[in-house]
C-alpha angles and dihedrals in degrees: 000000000000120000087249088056088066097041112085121232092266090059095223115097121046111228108199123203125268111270115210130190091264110046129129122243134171127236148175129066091298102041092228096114126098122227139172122224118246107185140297143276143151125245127227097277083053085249108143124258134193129219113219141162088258093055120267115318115187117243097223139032104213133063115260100212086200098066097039107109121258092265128023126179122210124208099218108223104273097223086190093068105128122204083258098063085060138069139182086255085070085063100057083083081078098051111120100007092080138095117219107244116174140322118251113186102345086311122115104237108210123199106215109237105254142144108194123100103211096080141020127202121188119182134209117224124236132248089254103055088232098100150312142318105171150035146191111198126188114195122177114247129171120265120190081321100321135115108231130141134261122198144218131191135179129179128194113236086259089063100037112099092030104101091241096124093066100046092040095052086040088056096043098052092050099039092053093024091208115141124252137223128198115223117255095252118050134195127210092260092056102044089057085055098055094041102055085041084066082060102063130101109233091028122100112197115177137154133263135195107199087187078061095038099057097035087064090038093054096043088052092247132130121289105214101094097070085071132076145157123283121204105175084202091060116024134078120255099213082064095074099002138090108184109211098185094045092050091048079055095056100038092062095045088056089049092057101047092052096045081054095045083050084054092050102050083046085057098050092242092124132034121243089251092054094040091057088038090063088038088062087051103056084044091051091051093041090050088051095039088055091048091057094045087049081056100048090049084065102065128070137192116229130191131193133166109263 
């Protein structure tokens, strides 16, 4: 059935065909799995499902703003959620609406069924072959005007020490061959990540500085040289990195040490002079510690199959 067959003569309604317990459909991210229709339902935004053998698959795309309800009410993404705020029951959701990929280390590696092309979930597979305990997302975001992909990636305590997180970006990033791009701020834990990614055959990592980028963009000039090679032996951190938890660290050491020159002062163990004296000082490094901070937020890692 062609797409004119279900558009009435007007042209402007669309009529679809009729959809019967039964029916075949086919499912997965690349549409090439059958599947039998089960039933129907609506999820929480009134757009209409479909139970099938293979789990529900939603009918359209799309929102239909029509058959949303009169009021619906969004949860905005909570960037502050912390692993410890998620579990692997989190994950069950999952079970059943995945494709078996690939094993990485003894641990099925699924591939959530989904066609749309602005995020990727794969899933790691439990020790007990039940479910999952782990994930590694990528979801498009903008960069200085470009469409690239972010990640984000939990284990569960069972999974963590077992060298899954490297091979399993290494595997995501070849098997969809979309670029990635590291956040402006990095953790320990993610650092480790993208320097032994750096590491791997098959995997470019290089650096990128998006001030540079769009300097040259904007002037009409070639682009190339915002970008350089990263070695993590050799090459500073501070150069693409901003380390959230080390600067946390920092911040609350400076606090302090003002708070105890303010005591002291207070105690009469310092004058007013030295105690401003040492106040100037702590600015003067804060000042310096938030330009080069400024500066590290401008440069990205990216990382793309060779």
């Amino acid at each position: 059935m062609k797409i004119n067959d279900i558009i009435n003569e007007s042209k402007d309604t669309l009529k679809l065909p009729n959809i019967d317990v039964g029916d075949e459909v086919k499912v997965g991210k690349f549409k090439n799995r059958k599947a039998e229709v089960t039933g129907f339902d609506k999820d929480e935004h009134g757009q209409p499902v479909l139970k099938t053998t293979k789990g529900d698959q939603k009918l359209f795309k799309p929102r239909v703003s029509k058959l949303e309800p009169e009021q619906v009410n969004e949860i905005s993404v909570d960037h502050r959620t912390t692993k410890d705020d998620f579990s692997p029951y989190d994950l069950d959701e999952f079970i059943g609406q995945t494709e078996h990929v690939t094993t990485i280390n003894g641990h099925e590696i699924h591939l959530m069924d989904d066609d749309a092309p602005e995020e990727y979930i794969w899933l790691v597979g439990d020790d007990a072959g039940e479910g999952f305990a782990g994930y590694l997302s990528f979801s498009k975001g903008a960069y200085a005007g470009n469409d690239f992909y972010k990640s984000n990636v939990f284990f569960a305590p069972e999974l963590q020490g077992k060298g899954l997180a490297v091979p399993l970006y290494v595997y995501a990033i070849k098997s969809s061959g979309i670029t990635l791009v590291s956040d402006k701020t990095q953790t320990r834990g993610s650092k480790t990540v993208w320097a032994k990614l750096a590491q791997q055959p098959g995997i470019h990592v290089y650096g990128w500085n998006i001030n540079k980028y769009l300097e040259l963009s904007r002037a009409g000039k070639n682009t190339d040289e915002a970008f350089f090679h990263w070695d993590p032996n050799t090459d500073l951190d501070d150069e693409v990195y901003v380390d959230t938890e080390a600067d946390a660290e920092d911040y609350r050491n400076v606090r302090m040490r003002a708070a105890q020159y303010q005591q002291d002062l207070d105690d009469g163990k310092i004058s007013k002079q030295e105690h401003d004296q040492l106040m100037k000082q702590l600015s003067s490094y804060q000042t310096a510690k938030n330009d080069q901070n400024i500066h590290g937020t401008d440069i990205r890692l990216v990382a793309t199959a060779r």
